[in-house]
N, C-alpha and C positions, 0 to 999 in steps of 0.2 A: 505623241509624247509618251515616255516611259514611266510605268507604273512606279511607285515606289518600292517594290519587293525587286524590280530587273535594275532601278536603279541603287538596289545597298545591296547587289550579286555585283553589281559592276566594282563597286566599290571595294569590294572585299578581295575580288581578282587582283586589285592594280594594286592593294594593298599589300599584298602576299607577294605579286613583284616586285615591290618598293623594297619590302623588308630581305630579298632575296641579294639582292645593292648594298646593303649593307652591311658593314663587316666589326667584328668585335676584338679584330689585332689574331686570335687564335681562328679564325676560319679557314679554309683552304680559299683558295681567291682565282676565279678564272676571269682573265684580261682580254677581251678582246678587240684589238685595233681598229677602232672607229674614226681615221682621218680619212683624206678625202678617196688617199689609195686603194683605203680596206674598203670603203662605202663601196669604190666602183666596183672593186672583184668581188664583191657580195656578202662584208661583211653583216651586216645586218639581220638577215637571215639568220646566218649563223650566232649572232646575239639573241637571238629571240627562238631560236630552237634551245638553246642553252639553258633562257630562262625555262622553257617549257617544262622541259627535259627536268631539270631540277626541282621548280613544282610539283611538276608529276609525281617524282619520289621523292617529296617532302625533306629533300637534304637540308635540314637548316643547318648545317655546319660549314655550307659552301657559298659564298660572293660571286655572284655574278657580276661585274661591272665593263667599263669603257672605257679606253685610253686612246690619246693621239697617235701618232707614226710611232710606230713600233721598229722602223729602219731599216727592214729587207722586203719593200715593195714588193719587188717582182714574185717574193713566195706569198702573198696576201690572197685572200685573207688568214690572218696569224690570229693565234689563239696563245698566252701565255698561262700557265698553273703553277701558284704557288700554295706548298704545302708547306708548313712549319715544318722547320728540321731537317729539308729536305733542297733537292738542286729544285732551281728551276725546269720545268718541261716546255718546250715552246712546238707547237702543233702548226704546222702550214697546207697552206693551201686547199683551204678548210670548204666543207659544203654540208649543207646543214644534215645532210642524208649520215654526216659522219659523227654527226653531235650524239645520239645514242650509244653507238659505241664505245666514246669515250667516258661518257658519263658512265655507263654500265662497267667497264672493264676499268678504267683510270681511277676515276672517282669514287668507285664503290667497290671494286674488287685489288684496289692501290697496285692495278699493273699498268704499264705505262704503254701504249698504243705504238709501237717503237714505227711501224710502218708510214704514219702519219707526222711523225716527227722530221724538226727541223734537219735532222743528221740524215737521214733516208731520203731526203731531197736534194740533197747534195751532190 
């Protein structure tokens, strides 16, 4: 059984993910497709490097969340980012090895990964 100090560290983890889900309308919002298409090509990874990634660097201005079919399978897993103000980005064929980068250069430095976009898979 888990002590009580490992189990209000656990606590405090899932909490800090939860709140990372959540959005206040002004956050930036990363989407990643979690249907059955994204699951297989490996979205999930790539959701959970995301949340990491942004824990890490304490971004609370950014949503991490889930969404169904995002509608171009064969480039999955897809990653959506929405910024106030700004176009959509949509990121494919994503591996979680790619999830730092974006966070460090998209998210934090607001350039946009143009190599990893939906347009340079085309």
């Amino acid at each position: 059984m888990k002590t009580l100090e490992e189990l209000q560290a656990i606590r405090e983890t899932m909490q800090k993910q939860l709140n990372v889900r959540e959005s206040d309308g002004n956050n930036i919002r990363v989407v990643v497709g979690m249907a059955t298409c994204g699951i297989a090509a490996g979205a999930r990874p790539v959701l959970t490097a995301f949340l990491d990634e942004v824990n890490q660097h304490n971004l609370d201005h950014i949503t991490v969340t889930q969404t169904g079919c995002i509608g171009v399978c064969r480039l999955e897993p897809i990653v959506e980012i929405f910024a106030p103000g700004e176009e959509k980005v949509t990121y494919v064929n994503m591996k979680p090895e790619m999830v730092p980068v974006i966070v460090n250069e998209h998210l934090v430095n607001h350039k946009i990964v143009t190599e990893y976009t939906i347009g340079a898979a085309e």
